[in-house]
N, C-alpha and C positions, 0 to 999 in steps of 0.2 A: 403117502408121499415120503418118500426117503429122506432125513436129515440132510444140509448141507454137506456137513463135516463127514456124514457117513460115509463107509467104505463102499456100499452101493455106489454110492452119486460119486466116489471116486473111480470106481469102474467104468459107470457111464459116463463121465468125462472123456478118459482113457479113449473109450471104443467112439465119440466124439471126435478127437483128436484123429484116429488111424483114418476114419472116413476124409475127413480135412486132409491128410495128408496123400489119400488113393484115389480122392475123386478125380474123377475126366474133367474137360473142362465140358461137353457135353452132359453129363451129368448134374454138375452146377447149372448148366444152362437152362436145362430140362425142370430142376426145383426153382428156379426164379421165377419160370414161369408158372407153375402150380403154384408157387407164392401169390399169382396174382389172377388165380380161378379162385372167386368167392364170391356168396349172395352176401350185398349189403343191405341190412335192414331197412337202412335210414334213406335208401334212395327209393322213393312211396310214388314219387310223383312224374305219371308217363310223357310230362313233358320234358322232365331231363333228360338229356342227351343218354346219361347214365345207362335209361332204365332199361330199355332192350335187353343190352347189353349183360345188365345186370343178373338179371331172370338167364338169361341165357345160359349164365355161369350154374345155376343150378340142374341143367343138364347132361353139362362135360361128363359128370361121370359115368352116365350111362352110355357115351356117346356112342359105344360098340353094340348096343340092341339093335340098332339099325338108322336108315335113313329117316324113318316116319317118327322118332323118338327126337321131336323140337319140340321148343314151346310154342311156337304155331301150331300143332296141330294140338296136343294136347292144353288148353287152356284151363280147365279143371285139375290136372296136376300139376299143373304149373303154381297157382293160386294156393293150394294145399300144402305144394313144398315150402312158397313163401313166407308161409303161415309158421310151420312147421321149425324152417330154420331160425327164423326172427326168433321165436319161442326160445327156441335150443339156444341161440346166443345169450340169451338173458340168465339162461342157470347155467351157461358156462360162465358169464364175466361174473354169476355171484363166486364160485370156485374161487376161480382167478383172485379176487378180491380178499376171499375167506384165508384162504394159504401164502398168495403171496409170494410164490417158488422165485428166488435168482433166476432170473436166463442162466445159461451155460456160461457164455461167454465173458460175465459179469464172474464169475468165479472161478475160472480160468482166461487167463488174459493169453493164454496162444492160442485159445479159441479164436479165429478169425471173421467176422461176419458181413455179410452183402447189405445188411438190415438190418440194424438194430431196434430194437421194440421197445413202446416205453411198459408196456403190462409185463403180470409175471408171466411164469411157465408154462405152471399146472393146472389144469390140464390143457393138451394143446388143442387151440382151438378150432385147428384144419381138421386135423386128427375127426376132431367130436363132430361137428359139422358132417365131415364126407363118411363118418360112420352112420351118422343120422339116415343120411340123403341114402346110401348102400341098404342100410336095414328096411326102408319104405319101401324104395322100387323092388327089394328081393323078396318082397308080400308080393308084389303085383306079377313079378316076375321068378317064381320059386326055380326053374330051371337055371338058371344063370345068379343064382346067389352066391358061390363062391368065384367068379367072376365080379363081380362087384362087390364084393368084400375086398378083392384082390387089389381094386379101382381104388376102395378107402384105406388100406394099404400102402399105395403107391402116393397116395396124400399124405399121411404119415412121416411115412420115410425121408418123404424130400424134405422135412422140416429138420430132421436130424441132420440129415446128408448138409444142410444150411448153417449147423452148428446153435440153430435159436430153439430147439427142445431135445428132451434127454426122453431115451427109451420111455420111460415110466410115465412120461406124460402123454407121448401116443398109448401107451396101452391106455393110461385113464381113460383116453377120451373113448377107446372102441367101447371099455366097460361100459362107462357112463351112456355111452348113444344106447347101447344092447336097453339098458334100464330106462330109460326117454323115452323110448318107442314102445317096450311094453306098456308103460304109465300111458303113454297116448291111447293105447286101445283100448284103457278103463275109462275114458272120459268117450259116453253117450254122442253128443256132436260129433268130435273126430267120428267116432266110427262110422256115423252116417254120410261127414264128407267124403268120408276112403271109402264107401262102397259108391258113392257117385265117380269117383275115378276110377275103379275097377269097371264099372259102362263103360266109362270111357274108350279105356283100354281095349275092351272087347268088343270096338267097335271099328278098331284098329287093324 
């Protein structure tokens, strides 16, 4: 992670600020709402209104495989991701916790923002998240993995495009998901649930 004071983190301020000042208003509009495509852990219980809704969110990024790629059909990767991302949140907020990072905006005050957050940076948690969800489905779907790497990407960016992360904390997060998911395929369980949703899949 780059020092505050660093010439880095003054770079990526910089290229912060040019985004702030060239975005569309379409473009803000478009990150607001990826702002608000996320699985929440804490919504467990299918009588909250939440919860559909919730799980559902763990699909958006694949939305372009096709029509048959809902959580209706697939219930078994559904279940798997839920699992999976709950997980992935928990060693991202240790990060978050361990470092610490300023927001952007908290160290540059012409940084402007729609959201202010009360957590740190590092690493960004969209970022890590939609890398996770990208690197699974691109095992089930190895055709279409730079496509959905594109999709975790396109997550990313709109957090910068927002001014609430700095380059360095999306890249973390791709790193850190890359290393997530392989650490998942040494734990025995997982790999027995991932080949239950490869049936699945191929049933599709």
């Amino acid at each position: 992670m780059p020092a505050t004071s660093s010439k880095r983190t003054r770079a990526e301020i910089d290229y912060l600020l040019e985004l702030q000042r060239t975005r569309t208003p379409e473009e803000l509009a478009w990150s607001l709402k990826l702002a608000g495509i996320y699985y929440d852990p804490t919504v467990i219980n299918p009588a909250d209104k939440k919860f559909a809704a919730n799980r559902d969110n763990l699909f958006y990024l694949g939305r372009n495989l096709g029509d048959w790629y809902r959580r209706e059909n697939l219930p078994k990767t559904c279940d798997l991701m839920s699992k999976v991302i709950h997980d992935s949140m928990v060693y991202m907020v240790e990060f978050k916790l361990k470092y610490a990072r300023p927001r952007p905006y908290a160290v540059e005050p012409k940084l402007k923002v729609e959201q202010p957050l009360p957590h740190g940076a590092f690493p960004s948690g969209h970022s890590f998240g939609s890398y996770v969800n990208a690197e699974l489905i691109s095992r089930l779907a190895p055709d279409r993995r730079a496509e959905l790497m594109d999709a975790g990407l396109e997550f990313a960016w709109s957090r910068e495009l927002l001014g609430v992360h700095y380059p360095s904390d999306s890249e973390a997060g791709r790193l850190w998901a890359e290393d997530f998911v392989k650490f998942l395929f040494e734990n025995k369980k997982f790999a027995r649930d991932f080949e239950a949703v490869k049936k699945e899949w191929a049933q599709k």
